[in-house]
C-alpha positions in Angstrom: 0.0 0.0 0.0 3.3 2.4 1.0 4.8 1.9 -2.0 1.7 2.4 -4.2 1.6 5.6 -2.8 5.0 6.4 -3.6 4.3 6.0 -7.0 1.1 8.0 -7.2 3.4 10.7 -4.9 6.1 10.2 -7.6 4.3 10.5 -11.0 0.8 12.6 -10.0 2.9 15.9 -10.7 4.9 14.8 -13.4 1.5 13.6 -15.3 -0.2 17.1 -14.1 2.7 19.0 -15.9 1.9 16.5 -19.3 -1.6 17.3 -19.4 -1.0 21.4 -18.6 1.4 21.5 -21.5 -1.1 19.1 -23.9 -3.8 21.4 -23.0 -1.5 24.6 -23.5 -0.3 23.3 -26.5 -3.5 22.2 -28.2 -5.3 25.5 -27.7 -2.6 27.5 -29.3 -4.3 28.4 -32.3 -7.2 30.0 -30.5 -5.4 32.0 -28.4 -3.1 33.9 -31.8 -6.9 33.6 -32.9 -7.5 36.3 -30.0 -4.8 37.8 -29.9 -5.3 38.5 -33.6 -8.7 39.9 -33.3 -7.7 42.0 -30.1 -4.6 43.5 -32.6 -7.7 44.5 -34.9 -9.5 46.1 -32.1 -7.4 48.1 -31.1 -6.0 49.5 -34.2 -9.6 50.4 -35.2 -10.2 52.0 -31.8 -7.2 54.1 -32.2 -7.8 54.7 -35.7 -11.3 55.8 -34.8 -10.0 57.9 -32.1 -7.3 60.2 -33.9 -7.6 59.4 -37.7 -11.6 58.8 -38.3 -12.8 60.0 -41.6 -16.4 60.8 -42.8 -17.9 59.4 -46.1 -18.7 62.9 -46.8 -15.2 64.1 -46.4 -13.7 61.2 -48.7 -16.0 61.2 -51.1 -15.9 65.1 -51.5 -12.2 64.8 -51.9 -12.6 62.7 -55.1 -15.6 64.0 -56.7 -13.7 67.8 -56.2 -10.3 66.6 -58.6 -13.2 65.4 -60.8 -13.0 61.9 -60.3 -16.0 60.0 -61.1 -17.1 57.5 -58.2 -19.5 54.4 -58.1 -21.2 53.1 -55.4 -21.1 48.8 -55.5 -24.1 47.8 -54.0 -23.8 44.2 -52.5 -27.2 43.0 -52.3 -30.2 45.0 -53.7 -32.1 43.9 -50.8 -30.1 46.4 -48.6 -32.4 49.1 -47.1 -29.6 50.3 -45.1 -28.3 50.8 -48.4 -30.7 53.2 -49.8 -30.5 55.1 -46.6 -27.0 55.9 -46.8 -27.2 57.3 -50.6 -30.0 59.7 -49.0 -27.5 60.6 -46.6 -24.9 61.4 -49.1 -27.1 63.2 -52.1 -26.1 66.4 -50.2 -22.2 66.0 -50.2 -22.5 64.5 -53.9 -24.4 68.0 -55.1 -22.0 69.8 -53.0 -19.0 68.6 -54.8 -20.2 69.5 -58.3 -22.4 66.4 -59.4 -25.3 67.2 -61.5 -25.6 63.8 -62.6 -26.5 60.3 -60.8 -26.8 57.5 -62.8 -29.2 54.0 -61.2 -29.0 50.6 -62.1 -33.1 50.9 -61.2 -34.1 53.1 -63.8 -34.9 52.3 -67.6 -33.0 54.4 -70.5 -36.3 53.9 -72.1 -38.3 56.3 -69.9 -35.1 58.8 -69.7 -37.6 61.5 -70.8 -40.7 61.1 -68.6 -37.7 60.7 -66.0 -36.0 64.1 -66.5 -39.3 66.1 -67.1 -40.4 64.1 -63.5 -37.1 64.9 -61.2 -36.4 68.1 -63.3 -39.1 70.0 -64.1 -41.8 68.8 -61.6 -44.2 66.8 -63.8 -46.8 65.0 -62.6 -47.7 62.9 -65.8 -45.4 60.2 -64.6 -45.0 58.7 -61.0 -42.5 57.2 -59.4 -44.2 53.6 -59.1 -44.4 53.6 -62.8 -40.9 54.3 -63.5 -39.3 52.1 -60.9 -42.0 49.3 -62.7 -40.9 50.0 -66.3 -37.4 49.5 -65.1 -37.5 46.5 -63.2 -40.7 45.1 -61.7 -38.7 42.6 -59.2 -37.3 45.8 -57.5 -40.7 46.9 -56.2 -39.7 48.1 -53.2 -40.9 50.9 -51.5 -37.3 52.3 -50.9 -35.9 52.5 -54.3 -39.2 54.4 -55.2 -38.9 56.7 -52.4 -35.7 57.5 -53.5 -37.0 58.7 -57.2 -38.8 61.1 -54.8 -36.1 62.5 -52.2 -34.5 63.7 -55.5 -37.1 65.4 -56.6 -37.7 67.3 -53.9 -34.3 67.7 -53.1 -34.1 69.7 -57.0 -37.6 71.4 -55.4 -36.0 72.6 -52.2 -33.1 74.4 -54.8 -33.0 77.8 -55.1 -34.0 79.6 -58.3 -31.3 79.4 -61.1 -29.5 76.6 -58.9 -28.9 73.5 -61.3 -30.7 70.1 -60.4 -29.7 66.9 -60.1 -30.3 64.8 -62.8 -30.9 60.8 -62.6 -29.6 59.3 -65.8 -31.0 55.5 -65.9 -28.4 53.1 -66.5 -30.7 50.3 -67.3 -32.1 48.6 -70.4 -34.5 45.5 -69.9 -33.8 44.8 -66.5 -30.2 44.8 -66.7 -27.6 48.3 -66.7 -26.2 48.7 -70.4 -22.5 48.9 -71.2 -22.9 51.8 -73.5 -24.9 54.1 -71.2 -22.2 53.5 -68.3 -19.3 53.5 -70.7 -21.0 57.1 -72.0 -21.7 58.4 -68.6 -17.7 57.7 -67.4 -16.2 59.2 -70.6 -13.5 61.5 -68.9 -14.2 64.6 -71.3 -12.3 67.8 -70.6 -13.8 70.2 -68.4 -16.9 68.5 -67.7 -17.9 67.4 -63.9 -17.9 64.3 -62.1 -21.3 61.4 -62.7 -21.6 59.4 -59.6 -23.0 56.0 -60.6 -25.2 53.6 -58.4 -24.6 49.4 -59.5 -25.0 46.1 -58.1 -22.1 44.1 -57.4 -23.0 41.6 -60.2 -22.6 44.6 -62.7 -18.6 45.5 -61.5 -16.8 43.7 -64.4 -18.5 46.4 -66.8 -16.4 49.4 -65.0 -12.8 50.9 -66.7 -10.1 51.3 -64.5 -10.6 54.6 -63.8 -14.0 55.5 -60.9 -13.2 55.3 -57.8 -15.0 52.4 -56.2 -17.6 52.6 -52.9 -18.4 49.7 -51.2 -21.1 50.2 -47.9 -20.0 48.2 -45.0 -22.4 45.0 -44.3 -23.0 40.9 -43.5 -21.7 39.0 -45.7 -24.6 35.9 -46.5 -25.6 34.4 -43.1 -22.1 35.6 -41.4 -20.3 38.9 -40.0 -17.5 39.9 -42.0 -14.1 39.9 -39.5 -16.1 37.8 -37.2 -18.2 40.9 -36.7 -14.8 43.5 -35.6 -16.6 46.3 -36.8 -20.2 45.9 -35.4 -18.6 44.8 -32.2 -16.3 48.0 -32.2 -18.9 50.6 -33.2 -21.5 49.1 -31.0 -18.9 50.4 -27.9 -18.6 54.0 -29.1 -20.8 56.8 -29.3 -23.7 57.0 -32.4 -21.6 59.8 -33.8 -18.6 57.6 -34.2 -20.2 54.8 -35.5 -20.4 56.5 -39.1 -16.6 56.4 -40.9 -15.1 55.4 -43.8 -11.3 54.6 -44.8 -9.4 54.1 -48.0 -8.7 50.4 -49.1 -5.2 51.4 -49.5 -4.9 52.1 -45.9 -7.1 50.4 -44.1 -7.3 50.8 -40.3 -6.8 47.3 -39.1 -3.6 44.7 -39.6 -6.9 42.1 -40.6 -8.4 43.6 -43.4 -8.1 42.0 -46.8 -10.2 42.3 -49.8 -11.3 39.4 -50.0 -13.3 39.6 -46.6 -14.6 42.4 -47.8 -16.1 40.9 -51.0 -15.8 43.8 -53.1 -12.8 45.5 -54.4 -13.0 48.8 -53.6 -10.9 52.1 -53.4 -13.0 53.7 -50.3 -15.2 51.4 -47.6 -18.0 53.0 -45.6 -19.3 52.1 -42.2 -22.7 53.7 -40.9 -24.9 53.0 -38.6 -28.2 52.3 -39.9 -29.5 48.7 -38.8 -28.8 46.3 -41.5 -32.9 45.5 -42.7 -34.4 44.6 -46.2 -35.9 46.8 -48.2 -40.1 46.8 -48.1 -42.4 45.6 -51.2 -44.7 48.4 -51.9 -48.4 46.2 -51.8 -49.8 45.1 -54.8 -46.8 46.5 -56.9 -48.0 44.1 -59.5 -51.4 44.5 -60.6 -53.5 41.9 -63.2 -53.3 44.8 -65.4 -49.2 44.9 -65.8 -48.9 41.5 -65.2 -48.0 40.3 -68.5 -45.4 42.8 -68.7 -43.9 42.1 -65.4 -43.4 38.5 -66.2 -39.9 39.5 -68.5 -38.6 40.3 -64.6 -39.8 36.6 -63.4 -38.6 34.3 -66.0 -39.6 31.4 -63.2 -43.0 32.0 -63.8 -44.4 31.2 -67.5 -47.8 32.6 -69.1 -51.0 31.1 -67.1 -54.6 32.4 -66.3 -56.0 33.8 -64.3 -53.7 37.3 -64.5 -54.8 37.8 -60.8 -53.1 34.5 -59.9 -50.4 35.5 -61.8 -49.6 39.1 -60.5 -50.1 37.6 -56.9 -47.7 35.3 -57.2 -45.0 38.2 -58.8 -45.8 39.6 -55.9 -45.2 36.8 -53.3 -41.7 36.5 -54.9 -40.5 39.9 -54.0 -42.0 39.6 -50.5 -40.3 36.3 -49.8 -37.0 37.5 -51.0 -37.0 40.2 -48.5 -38.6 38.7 -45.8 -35.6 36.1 -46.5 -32.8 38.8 -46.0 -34.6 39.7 -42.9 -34.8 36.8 -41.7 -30.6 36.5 -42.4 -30.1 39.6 -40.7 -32.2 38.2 -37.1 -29.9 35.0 -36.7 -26.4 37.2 -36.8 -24.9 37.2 -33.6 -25.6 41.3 -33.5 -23.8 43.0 -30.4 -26.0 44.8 -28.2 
């Protein structure tokens, strides 16, 4: 019995010391894992603290040495999205642009469009061009945005210069010509800014500088959610930044993360939400014209059953982005 003691005496701290170093050992990679993402938080806080840009300031850097500049949309589902080009129309008129080109207008309406934002017309309405564009996008956002402009060019004062929107698309999809026309660097003339999805990048020349809006990537937080965990910390008024690609403010970032190649990256702090159908967008009466924009649904009777089915599709699909957005692990 003494001597089985001995042994237990003898070997219990040497097998302790094993199992401390196993343990040590196998967790290694999670702990550079933290000390990784602490590295990252810090630099960002510190960044935010003494170097923290606005999108307003950046973007009114480029757009006064006449660079042109396009905003990448991610995912056209983005309300959050939409809200930040409101934000910015200001800045963007302020820094010389008279002209704003959108993926979710038709070239074919370009004159009921101009005599609607410019001139005040109430022949046309919003609704109708968002629907002639693309009737998948109806959405009360993107419609309400046809209106901020307009009022916005309302709200000018006499002889001041509105802001046109140039419609970039043609049958659902943005041509090559019109944004190959609208980027022509001709002499003297002033910066376009341009609105896309991120499906329509390879169409861009070298030469606009690229936006990309900060948000999830599909069913995940990009950095393992560095940026809504850092924001969420700090005051609301620090929560809205941007940074240039070139520089970015933490040892982590890498364009691939980011999922869109861009020269300046903007963080705000709008709650990341899907945009809202606008009810009964799609009526028996346009039905057979909407169905070029659903190619999943073929020709069938009745044209009731047909537009409420249109309909369901858009609802799902943002209902589906919400529904993404609810099971991220959000900070508080």
């Amino acid at each position: 019995m003494q001597l089985k003691n001995k042994i237990f005496t003898r070997f219990f701290p040497v097998s302790l010391t094993l199992l401390f170093l196993f343990l040590l050992t196998s967790c290694q990679p999670d702990i550079q894992t933290v000390i990784k993402e602490n590295d990252d938080n810090l630099s960002l806080d510190k960044w935010l603290d003494e170097s923290s840009r606005s999108p307003g300031e950046l973007l009114y850097e480029e757009l006064n040495t006449e660079q042109s500049v396009v905003l990448v949309q991610d995912n056209i589902l983005r309300s959050d999205t939409i809200e930040m080009m409101r934000a910015l129309l200001a800045v963007i008129y302020d820094a010389g642009v008279r002209e704003l080109g959108l993926f979710f207008l038709d070239s074919s309406q370009q004159m009921e469009l101009d005599a609607y934002i410019l001139d005040g017309s109430d022949k046309t309405r919003a609704e109708k061009l968002l629907f002639s564009a693309n009737a998948a996008l109806g959405y009360t956002e993107y419609c309400d945005f046809i209106l901020f402009v307009r009022d916005f060019n309302r709200k000018l004062d006499t002889g001041e210069e509105g802001i046109r929107l140039l419609a970039l698309g043609t049958d659902g999809k943005t041509s090559p010509e019109i944004l190959s026309a609208a980027l022509e660097n001709q002499e003297d003339s002033p910066p376009v800014f341009l609105w896309l999805t991120a499906e329509e990048m390879d169409m861009l020349p070298d030469t606009p500088v690229i936006l990309s809006h900060h948000g999830p990537g599909e069913s995940t937080l990009r950095w393992n959610g560095l940026i809504e965990e850092v924001s969420a910390e700090r005051d609301i008024r620090d929560r809205t930044f941007a940074f240039r690609t070139a520089a970015p403010p933490f040892p982590g970032w890498s364009e691939e993360e980011a999922d869109i190649k861009a020269d300046i990256y903007i963080v705000t702090p709008y709650p990341y939400r899907a945009v809202q159908p606008i009810p009964g967008f799609i009526t028996p009466e346009t039905a057979v014209r909407a169905l070029t924009f659903f190619p999943e649904i073929g020709m069938e009777k009745p044209l009731s059953w047909i537009a409420f089915r249109m309909n369901r599709i858009t609802r799902k699909a943002a209902a589906g982005y919400n529904r993404m957005v609810e099971n991220l692990n959000l900070p508080g």
